[in-house]
C-alpha positions in Angstrom: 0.0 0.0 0.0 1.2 3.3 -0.7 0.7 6.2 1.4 0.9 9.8 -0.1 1.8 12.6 2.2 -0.8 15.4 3.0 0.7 18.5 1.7 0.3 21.4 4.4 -1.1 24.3 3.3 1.6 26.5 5.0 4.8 24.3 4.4 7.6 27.2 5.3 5.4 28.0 8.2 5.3 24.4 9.5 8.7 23.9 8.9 10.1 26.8 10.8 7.3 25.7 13.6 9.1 22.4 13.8 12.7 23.5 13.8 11.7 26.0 16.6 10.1 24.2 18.6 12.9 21.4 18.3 15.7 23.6 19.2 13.9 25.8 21.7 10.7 23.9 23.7 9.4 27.3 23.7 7.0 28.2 26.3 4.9 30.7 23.6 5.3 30.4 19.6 4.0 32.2 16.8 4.4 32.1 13.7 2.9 35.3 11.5 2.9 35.1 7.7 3.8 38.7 7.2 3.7 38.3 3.2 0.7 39.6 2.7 1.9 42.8 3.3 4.8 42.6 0.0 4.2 42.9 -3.4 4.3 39.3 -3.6 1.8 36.6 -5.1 -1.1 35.2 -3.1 -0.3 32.6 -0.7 3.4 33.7 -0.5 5.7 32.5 2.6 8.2 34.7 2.2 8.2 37.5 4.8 7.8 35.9 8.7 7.7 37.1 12.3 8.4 34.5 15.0 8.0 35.8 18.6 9.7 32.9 20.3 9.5 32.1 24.3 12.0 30.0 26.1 13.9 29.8 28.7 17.1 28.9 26.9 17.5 32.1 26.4 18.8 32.6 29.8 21.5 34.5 30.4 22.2 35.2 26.6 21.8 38.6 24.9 19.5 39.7 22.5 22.1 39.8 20.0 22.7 36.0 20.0 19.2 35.2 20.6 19.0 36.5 17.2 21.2 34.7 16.2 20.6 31.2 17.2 17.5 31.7 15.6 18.9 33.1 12.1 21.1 30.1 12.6 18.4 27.0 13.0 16.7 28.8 9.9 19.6 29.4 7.5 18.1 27.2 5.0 14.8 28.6 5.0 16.4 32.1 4.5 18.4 30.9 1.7 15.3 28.8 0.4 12.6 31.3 0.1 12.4 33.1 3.1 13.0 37.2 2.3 12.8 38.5 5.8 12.6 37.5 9.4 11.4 39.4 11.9 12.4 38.2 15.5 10.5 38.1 18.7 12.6 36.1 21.2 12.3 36.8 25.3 12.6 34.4 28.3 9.5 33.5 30.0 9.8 36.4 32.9 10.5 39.0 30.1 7.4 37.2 28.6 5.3 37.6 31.4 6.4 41.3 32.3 5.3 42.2 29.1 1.8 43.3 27.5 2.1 39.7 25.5 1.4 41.8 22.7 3.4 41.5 19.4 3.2 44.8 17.8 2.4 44.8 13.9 5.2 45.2 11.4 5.5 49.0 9.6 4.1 48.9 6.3 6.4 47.6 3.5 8.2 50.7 1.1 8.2 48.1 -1.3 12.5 48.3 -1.2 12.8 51.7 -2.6 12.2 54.0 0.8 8.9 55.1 -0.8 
């Protein structure tokens, strides 16, 4: 018997999902599919925000939270990703916060209009 795999309607999205949860056993994850906001075709999954709680990120500074994320992702950001927006606090920051994830400015469309 031969079994075909579902295709997910949101593959990028699912796969950087995955890989975050994986590396991170994040307390909070989202994932927004900020595409639709760039001159880009329907369904696109090429611009992303990920606001990503955990307490891995202990005693380690913005800077390389950044980048251990950049880093689990470098194929999808070589692969079709276009931008990444990161979101990545321990769970105390979390809490002490609004839990709020502001919305991304408007896209210029990459010529500072």
């Amino acid at each position: 018997m031969t079994t075909i795999p579902i295709k997910s309607e949101n593959p990028m999205e699912s796969l950087i999902r995955d890989k975050l949860t994986k590396q991170f056993s994040p307390l909070h994850l989202d994932i927004l599919n900020e595409s639709y906001m760039h001159n880009v075709p329907k369904g696109s999954e090429t611009h992303f925000k990920v606001v990503v709680v955990s307490d891995k990120f202990e005693n380690i500074s913005l800077l390389q939270r950044h980048r251990l994320v950049n880093e689990i992702l470098q194929d999808e950001l070589k692969n079709g990703v276009h931008a990444l927006s990161i979101v990545a606090k321990t769970s105390s920051q979390w809490e002490d916060s609004s839990k709020v994830t502001e919305k991304s400015p408007a896209c210029k469309g990459g010529f500072g209009r």
